[in-house]
DSSP file (Angstrom, degrees, kcal/mol; ACC not computed):
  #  RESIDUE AA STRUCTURE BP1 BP2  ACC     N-H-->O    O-->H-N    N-H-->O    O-->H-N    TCO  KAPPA ALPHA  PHI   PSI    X-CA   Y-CA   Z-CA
    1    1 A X              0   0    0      0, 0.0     2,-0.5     0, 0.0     0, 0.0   0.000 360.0 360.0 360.0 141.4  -23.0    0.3  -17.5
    2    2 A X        -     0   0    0      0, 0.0    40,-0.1     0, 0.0    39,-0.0  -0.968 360.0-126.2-121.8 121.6  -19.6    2.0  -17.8
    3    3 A X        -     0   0    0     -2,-0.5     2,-0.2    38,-0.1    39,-0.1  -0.187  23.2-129.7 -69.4 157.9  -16.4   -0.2  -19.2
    4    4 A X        -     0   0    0     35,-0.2    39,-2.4    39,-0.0     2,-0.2  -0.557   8.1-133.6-121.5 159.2  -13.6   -0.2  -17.4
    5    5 A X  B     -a   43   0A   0     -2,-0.2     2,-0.4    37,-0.2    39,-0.2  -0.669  24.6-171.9-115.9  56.7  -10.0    0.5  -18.5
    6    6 A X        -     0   0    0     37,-2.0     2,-0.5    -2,-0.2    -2,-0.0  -0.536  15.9-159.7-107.1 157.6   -7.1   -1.8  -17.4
    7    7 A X        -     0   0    0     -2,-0.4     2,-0.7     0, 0.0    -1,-0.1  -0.776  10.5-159.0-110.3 124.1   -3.5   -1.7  -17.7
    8    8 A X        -     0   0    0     -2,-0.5    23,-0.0    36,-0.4    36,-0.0  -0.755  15.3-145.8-114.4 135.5   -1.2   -5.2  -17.5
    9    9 A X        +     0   0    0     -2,-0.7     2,-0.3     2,-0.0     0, 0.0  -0.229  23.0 164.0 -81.2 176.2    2.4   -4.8  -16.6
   10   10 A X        -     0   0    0      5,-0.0     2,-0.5     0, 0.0     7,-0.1  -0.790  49.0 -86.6 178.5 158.7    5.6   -7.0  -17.8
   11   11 A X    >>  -     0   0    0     -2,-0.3     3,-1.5     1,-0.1     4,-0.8  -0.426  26.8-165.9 -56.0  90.1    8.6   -7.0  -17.9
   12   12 A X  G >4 S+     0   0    0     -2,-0.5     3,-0.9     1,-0.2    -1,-0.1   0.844  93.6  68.0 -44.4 -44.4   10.0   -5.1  -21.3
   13   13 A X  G 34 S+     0   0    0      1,-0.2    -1,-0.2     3,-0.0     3,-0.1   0.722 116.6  25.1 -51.3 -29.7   13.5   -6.7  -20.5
   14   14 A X  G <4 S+     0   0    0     -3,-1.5     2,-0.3     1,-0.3    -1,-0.2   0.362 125.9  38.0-102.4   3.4   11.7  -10.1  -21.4
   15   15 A X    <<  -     0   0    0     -3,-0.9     2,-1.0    -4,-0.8    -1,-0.3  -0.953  69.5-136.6-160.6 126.8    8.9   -9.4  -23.6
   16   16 A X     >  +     0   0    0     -2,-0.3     4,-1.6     1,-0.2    -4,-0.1  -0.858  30.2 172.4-101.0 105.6    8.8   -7.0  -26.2
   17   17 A X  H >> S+     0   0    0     -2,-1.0     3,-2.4     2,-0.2     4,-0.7   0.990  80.3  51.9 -47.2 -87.8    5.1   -5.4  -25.6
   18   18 A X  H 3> S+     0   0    0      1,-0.3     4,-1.6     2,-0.2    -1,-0.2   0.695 112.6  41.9 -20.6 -70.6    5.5   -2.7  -28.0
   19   19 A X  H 3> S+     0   0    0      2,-0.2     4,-1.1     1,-0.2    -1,-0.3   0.853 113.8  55.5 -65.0 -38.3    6.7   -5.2  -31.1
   20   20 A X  H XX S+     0   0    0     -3,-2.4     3,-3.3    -4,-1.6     4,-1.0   0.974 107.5  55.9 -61.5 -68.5    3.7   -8.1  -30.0
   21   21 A X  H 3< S+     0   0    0     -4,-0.7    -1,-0.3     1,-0.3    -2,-0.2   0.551 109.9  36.3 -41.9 -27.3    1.3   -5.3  -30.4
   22   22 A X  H 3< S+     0   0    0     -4,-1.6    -1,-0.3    -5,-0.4    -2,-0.2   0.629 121.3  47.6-101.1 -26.3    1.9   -4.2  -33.7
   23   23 A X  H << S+     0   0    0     -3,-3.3    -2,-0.2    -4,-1.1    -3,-0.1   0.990 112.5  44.6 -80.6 -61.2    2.5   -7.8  -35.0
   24   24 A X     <  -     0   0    0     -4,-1.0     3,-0.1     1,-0.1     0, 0.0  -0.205  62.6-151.9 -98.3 169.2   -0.5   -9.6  -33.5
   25   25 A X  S    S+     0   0    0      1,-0.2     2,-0.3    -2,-0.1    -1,-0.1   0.541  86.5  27.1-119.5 -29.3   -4.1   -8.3  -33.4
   26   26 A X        -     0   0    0     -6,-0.0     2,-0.3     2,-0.0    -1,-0.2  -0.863  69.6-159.3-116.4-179.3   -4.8  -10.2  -30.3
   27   27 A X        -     0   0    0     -2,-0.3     2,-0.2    -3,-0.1    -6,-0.0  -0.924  14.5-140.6-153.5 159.3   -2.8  -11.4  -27.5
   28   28 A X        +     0   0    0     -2,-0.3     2,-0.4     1,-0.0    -2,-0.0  -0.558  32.3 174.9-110.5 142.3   -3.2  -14.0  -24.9
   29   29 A X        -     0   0    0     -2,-0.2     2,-0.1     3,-0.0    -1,-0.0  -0.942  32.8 -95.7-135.1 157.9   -2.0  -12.9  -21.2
   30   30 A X        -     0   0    0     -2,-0.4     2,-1.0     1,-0.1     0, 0.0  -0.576  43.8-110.2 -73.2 140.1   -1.9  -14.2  -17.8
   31   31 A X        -     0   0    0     -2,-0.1     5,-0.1     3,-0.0    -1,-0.1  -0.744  18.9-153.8-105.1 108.0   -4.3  -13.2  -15.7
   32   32 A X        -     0   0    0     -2,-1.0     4,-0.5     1,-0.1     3,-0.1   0.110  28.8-118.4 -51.4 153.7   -3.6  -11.1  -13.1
   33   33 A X  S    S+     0   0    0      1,-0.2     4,-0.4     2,-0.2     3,-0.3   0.823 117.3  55.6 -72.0 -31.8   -6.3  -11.6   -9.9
   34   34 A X  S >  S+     0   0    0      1,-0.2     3,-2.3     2,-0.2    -1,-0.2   0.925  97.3  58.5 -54.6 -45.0   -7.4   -7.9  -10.3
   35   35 A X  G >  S+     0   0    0      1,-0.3     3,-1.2     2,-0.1    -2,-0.2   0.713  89.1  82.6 -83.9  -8.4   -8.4   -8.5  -14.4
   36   36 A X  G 3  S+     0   0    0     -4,-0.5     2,-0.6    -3,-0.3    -1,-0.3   0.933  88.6  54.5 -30.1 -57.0  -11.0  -11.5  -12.6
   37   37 A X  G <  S+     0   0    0     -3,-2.3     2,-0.4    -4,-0.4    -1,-0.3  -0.093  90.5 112.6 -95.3  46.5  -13.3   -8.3  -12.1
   38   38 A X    <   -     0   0    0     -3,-1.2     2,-0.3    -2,-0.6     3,-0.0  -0.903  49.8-158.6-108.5 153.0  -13.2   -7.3  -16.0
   39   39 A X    >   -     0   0    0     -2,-0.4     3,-2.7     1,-0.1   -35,-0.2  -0.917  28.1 -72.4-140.3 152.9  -15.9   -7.5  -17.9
   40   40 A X  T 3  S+     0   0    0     -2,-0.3    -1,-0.1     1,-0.3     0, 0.0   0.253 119.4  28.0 -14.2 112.1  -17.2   -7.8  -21.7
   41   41 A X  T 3  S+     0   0    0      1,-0.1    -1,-0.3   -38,-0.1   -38,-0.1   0.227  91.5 132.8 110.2 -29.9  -16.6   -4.3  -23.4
   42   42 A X    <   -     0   0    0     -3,-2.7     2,-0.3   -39,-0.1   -37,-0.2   0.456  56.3-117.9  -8.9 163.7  -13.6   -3.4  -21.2
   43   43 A X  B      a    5   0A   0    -39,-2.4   -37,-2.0     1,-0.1    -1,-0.1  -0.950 360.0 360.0-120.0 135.0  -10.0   -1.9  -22.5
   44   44 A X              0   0    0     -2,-0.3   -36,-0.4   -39,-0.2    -1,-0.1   0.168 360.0 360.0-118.4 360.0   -7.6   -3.9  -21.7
């Protein structure tokens, strides 16, 4: 089985990506109707 790789966008003007990443070790996101087909072992 081969993991899959997905990218989720947002808005930088309202949410600073960059600064959650580094702060938090996880983080919780909306889920877009595409990220339905992710599965265990992914990158997200």
């Amino acid at each position: 089985m081969t993991n899959t790789q997905w990218v989720i966008p947002c808005n930088v003007q309202y949410y600073d990506v960059v600064g959650a990443f580094n702060k938090f070790n996880v983080i919780d996101w909306k889920q877009s109707k595409n990220l339905s087909k992710a599965k265990t072992g992914d990158i997200v």
